[in-house]
N, C-alpha and C positions, 0 to 999 in steps of 0.2 A: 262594926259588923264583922266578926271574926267569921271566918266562913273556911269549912272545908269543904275538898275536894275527895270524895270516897269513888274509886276503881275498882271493884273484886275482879277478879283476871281469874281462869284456869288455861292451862297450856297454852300460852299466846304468845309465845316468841316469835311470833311472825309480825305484831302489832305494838306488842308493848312499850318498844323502844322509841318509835315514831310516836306513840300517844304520848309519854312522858316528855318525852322532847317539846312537842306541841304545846303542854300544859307550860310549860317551863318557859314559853316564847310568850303566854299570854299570863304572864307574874300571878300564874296559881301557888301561890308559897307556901299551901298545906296543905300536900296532897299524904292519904293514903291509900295505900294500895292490900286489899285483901287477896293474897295466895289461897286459892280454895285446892290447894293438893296439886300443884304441879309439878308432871313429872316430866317435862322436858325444860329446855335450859329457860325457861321465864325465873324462877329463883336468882342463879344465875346473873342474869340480866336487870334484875330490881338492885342489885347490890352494886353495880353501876351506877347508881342514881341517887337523889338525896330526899330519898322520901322515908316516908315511916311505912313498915310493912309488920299486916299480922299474917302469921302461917298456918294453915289448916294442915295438919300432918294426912289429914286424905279429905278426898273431895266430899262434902258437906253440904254444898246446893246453895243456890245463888240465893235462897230466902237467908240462911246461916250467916253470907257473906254482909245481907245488905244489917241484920240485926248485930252483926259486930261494928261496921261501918255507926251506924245509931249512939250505941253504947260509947264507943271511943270520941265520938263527939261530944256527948253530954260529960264525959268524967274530963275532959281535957278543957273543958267553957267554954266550947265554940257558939257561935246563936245561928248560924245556918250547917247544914251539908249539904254540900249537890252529891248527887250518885251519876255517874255517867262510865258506859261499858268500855272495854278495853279492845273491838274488833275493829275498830274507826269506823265506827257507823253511828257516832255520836262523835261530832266534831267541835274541840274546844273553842272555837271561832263566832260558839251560840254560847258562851258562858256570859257576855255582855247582856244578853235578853235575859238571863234570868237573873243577872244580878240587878238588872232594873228591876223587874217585876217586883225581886223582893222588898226593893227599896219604899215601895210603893207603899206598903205596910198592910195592905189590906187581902194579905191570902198570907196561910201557916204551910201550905204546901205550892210551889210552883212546876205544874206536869209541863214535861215535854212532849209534843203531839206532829206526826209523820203527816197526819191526816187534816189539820187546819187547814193547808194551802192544798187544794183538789188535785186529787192524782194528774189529772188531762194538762197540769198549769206545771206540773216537775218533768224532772227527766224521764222522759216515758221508756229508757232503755234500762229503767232501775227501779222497776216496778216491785213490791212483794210477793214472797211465794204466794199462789192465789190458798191454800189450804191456812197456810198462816193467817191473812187477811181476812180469812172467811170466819176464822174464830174468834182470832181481835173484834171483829165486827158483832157477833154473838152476843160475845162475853160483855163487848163495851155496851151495849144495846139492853141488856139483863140488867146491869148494875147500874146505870140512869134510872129504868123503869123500877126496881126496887128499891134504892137510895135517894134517888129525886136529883144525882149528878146530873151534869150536860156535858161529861165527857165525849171527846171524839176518840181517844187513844187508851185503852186502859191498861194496855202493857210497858210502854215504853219506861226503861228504866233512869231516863234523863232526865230526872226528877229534884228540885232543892225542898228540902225540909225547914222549918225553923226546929230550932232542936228542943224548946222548953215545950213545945205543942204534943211532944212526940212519949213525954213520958208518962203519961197515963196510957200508952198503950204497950199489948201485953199481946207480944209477939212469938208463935213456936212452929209456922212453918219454914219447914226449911228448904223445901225444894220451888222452883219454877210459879207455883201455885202463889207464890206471897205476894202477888198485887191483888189475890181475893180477899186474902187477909188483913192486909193495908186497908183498902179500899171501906168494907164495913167498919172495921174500926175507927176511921176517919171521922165518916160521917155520925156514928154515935156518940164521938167527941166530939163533936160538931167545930171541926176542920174547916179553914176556909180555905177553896181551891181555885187556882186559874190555871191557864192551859197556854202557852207560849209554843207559837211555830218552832218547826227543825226539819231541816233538810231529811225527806229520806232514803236511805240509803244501805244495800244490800248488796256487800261485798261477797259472798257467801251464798250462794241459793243452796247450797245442801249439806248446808250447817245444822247438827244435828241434838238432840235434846236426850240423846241417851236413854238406850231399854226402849221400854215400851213405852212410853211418852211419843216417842217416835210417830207412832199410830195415830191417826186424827182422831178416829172417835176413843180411845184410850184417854187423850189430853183431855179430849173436849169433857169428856167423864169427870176426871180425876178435876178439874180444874170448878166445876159446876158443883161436886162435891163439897169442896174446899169451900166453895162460896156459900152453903145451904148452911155447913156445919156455924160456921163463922156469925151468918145470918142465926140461927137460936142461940150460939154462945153471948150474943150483943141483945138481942131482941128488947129486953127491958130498958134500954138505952138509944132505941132505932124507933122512927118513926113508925106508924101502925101498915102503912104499904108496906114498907121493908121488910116486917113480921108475916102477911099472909102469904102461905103457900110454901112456908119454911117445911122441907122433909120431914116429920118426927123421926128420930132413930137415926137419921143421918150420918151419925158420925160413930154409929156400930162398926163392928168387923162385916 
């Protein structure tokens, strides 16, 4: 079970060395790492290391990073990826849980979930932003009741793929938005999914998403969009819930 390990980083010389280190304690021996444009010393710092890095000569967006991540895995014969972020808020210490999960054989995707073990039972001094929380919550809530998931998390990018699951899908967003993307596509390839506990963890409370994304109901838009459009591009492929209530026109100027 060849498996790698995909990081997309942008400016994270505060993290990155400790995360590489980390993987490196727990015999991750194929990691890479996506440079989505960074312009402080994380470059740099990757070159210290013995991993395989791709570079984005400017920042591209974390959908960009995760569909290179994809790609590099299917052309090099891997049969897993995990995706897991580079702030330490995704600790290599949970790669054990997912690589049971996978072993198990009976899921093409293994989600990472903040929200399996109840807020009140974690550290309650490392709670999530409440406006963050409030849209994960939305958003996860929308894509159960349209897809017929039982996701508890539908952001968390601590994700393992099987990689042959993953190539009948036909990926082009590139920014923040790509777990709507994911997510419908999934399921009209009818994807098998489980959901494995993770620590959560918010080093960062004013960690930011760039421009206008920033904006709660700006995201909450752009993100509900992404999901409508995705929903009629798939619909002949999607259960009949999945289809009602798709925007027409949606994915106009």
């Amino acid at each position: 079970m060849r498996t790698l390990v995909a990081v997309p980083v942008y400016n994270e010389q505060k993290h990155v060395a400790r995360v590489l280190e980390r993987l490196r304690e727990h015999h991750a021996e194929d990691v890479l790492v996506i440079d989505d444009g960074s312009t402080d010393a994380t470059p740099q710092l990757l070159a210290t290391f013995p991993v395989e890095v791709i570079r984005h000569s400017t920042n591209r967006g974390y959908g960009r990073s995760m569909q290179d991540a994809f790609r590099w895995a299917a052309v090099d014969g891997f049969d897993w990826v995990i995706t897991m972020d580079c702030d330490e808020q995704h600790e290599p210490e949970s790669l054990p849980a997912f690589l049971e999960a996978m072993r198990t054989g009976d899921a093409d995707v293994v989600s990472g979930s903040r929200y399996l073990v109840p807020l009140d039972e974690q550290n309650p001094d490392v709670g999530p932003p409440p406006e963050r929380r409030e849209i994960n919550g939305l958003i996860t809530r929308e894509l159960n009741e349209r897809l017929g998931l039982g996701l508890t998390d539908a952001f968390c990018g601590f994700k393992a793929y099987r990689v042959r699951s993953l190539a009948g899908l036909n990926f082009d967003e590139d920014g923040y938005a790509f777990p709507m993307q994911f997510w419908v596509q999934a399921v009209a390839a009818g994807l098998r999914v489980r959901e494995v506990p993770i620590k959560l963890i918010y080093n960062d409370l004013r960690r930011s998403f760039g421009g206008p994304l920033d904006d709660r109901d700006v995201r909450l838009d752009h993100y509900r969009r992404v999901l409508h459009c995705e929903l009629e591009r798939c619909a002949a492929r999607l259960p009949a819930s999945a289809r009602e209530g798709a925007e027409s026109g949606c994915c106009g100027s």
